[in-house]
C-alpha positions in Angstrom: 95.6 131.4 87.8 95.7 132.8 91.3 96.0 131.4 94.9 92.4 130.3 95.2 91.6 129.6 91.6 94.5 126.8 91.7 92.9 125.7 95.4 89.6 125.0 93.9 91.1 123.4 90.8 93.5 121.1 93.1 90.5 120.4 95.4 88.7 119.6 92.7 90.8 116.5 91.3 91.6 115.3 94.7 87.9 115.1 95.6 86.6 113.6 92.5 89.8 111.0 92.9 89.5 110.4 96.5 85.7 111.9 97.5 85.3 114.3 100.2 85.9 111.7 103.1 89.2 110.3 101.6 90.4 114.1 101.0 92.8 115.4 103.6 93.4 119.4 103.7 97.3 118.4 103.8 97.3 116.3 100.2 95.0 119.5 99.0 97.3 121.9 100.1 100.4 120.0 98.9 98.7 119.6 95.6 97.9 123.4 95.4 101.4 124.5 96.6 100.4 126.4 99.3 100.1 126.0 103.5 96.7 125.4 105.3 96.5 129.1 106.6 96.3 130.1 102.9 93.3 127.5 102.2 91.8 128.2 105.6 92.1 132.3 105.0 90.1 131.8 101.6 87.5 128.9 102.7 87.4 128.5 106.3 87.4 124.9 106.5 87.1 121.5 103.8 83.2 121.9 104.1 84.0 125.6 102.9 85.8 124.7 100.5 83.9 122.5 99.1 80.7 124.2 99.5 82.3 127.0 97.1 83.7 124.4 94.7 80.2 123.3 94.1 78.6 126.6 94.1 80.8 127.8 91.1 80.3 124.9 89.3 76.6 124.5 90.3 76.0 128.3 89.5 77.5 127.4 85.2 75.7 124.3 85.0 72.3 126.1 85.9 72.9 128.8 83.4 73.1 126.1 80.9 70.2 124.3 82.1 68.2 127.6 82.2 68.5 127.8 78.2 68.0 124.3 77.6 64.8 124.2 79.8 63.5 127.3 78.5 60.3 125.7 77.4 59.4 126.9 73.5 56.1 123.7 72.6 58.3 121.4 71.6 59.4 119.1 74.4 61.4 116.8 72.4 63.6 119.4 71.6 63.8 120.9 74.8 64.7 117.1 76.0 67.2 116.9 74.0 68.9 120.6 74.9 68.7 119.3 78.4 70.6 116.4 77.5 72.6 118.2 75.5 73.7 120.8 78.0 74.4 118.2 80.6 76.7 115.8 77.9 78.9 119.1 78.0 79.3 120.2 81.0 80.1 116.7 82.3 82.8 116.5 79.3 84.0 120.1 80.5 84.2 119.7 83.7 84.9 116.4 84.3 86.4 116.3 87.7 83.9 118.4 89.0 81.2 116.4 87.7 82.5 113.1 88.6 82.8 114.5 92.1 79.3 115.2 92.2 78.4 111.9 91.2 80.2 110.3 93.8 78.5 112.6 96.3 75.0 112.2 95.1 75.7 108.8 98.0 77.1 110.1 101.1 74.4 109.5 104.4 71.8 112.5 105.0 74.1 112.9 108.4 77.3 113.7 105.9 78.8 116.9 106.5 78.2 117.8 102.5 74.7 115.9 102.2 72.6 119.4 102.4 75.6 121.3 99.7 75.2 118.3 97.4 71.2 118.3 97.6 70.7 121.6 97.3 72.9 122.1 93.8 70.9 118.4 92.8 67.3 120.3 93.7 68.0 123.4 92.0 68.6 121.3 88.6 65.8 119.4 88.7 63.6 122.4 89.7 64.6 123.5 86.7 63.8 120.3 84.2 60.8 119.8 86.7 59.3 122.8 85.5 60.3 122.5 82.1 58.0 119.1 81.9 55.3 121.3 83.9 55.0 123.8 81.0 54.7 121.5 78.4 51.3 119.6 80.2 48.8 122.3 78.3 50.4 119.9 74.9 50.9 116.8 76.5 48.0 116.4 78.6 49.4 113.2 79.7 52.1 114.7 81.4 49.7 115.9 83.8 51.1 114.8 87.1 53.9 113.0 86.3 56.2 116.0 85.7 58.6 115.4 88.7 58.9 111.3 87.8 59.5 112.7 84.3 62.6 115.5 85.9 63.9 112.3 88.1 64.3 110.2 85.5 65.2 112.4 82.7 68.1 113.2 84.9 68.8 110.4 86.3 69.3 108.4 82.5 71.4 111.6 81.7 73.7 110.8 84.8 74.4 107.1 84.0 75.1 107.9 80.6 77.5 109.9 82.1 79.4 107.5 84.5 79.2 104.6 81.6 81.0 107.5 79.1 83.5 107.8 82.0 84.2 104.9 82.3 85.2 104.8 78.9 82.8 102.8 77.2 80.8 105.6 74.9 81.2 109.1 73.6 78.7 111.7 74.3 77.9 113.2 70.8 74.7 113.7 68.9 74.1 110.4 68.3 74.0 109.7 72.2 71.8 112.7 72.7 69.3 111.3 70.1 69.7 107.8 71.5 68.9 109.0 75.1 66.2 111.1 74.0 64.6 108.3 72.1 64.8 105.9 74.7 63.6 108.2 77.1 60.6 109.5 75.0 59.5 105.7 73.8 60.9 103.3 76.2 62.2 100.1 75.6 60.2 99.7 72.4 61.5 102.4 70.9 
């Protein structure tokens, strides 16, 4: 692993632990075994830094999203790919996500508010449109394909804090569970 590889990996934990407020560039720096010039020569600031952390991350999570959402008439399995490819990245890259999550809250004034919305708006475009494509089969999904993209994802993501905090596992059976629920409601 190289110089800025292990930054972005350090940075990573630290953020996720701490969030980008509590993260000072000293305890990142100390973590990565390096001196601020170093950091500074490869990101320019914390913002930089952070902005590339989530541009990496953000740039393998859409790849993933891009097959899942790849829309082939047949929503329900294209729901659950979606949930599918977001169960695993959040279980790959859990600091990352985690970090993300935690940022999804900071004020619209935040330093990282626009970095954090842009990545979030770029996977929902992607879901968004997924819904979109299937309205010529659903016809009832006419017009309710971005509530369908914010809610999708937004189940997904407290699946994903509730398996983080330990209290499920996100298998197949959580896939089809989340899928069902989301397709049928509570009556389901």
């Amino acid at each position: 692993m190289d110089n800025k590889e292990n930054i972005i990996k350090k940075a990573t934990e630290i953020f996720a632990k701490l969030g980008y407020e509590g993260a000072g560039i000293q305890q990142i720096v100390d973590a990565a075994g390096i001196t601020k010039p170093t950091m500074y020569h490869y990101f320019g600031s914390k913002k930089g830094l952070f902005e590339e952390i989530v541009s990496i991350n953000n740039t393998e999570l859409l790849k993933r999203l891009e097959e899942a959402c790849r829309y082939e008439r047949d929503i329900i399995k294209n729901i659950n790919q979606v949930i599918g490819a977001y169960f695993k990245f959040a279980s790959a890259y859990k600091d990352y996500y985690r970090m993300m999550l935690s940022s999804w809250f900071y004020p619209a004034d935040s330093e990282i508010f626009g970095i954090v919305k842009n990545a979030n708006n770029a996977q929902y475009e992607l879901v968004k449109e997924m819904f979109l494509r299937a309205v010529p089969e659903h016809g009832n999904m006419r017009g309710r394909h971005e509530a369908y993209a914010f809610s999708l994802i937004g189940t997904i993501n407290s699946y994903i804090g509730v398996y983080y905090g330990g209290s499920i596992t996100l298998n197949e059976q959580e896939i089809h569970r989340l899928s069902g629920q989301f397709m049928h409601g509570i009556f389901s």
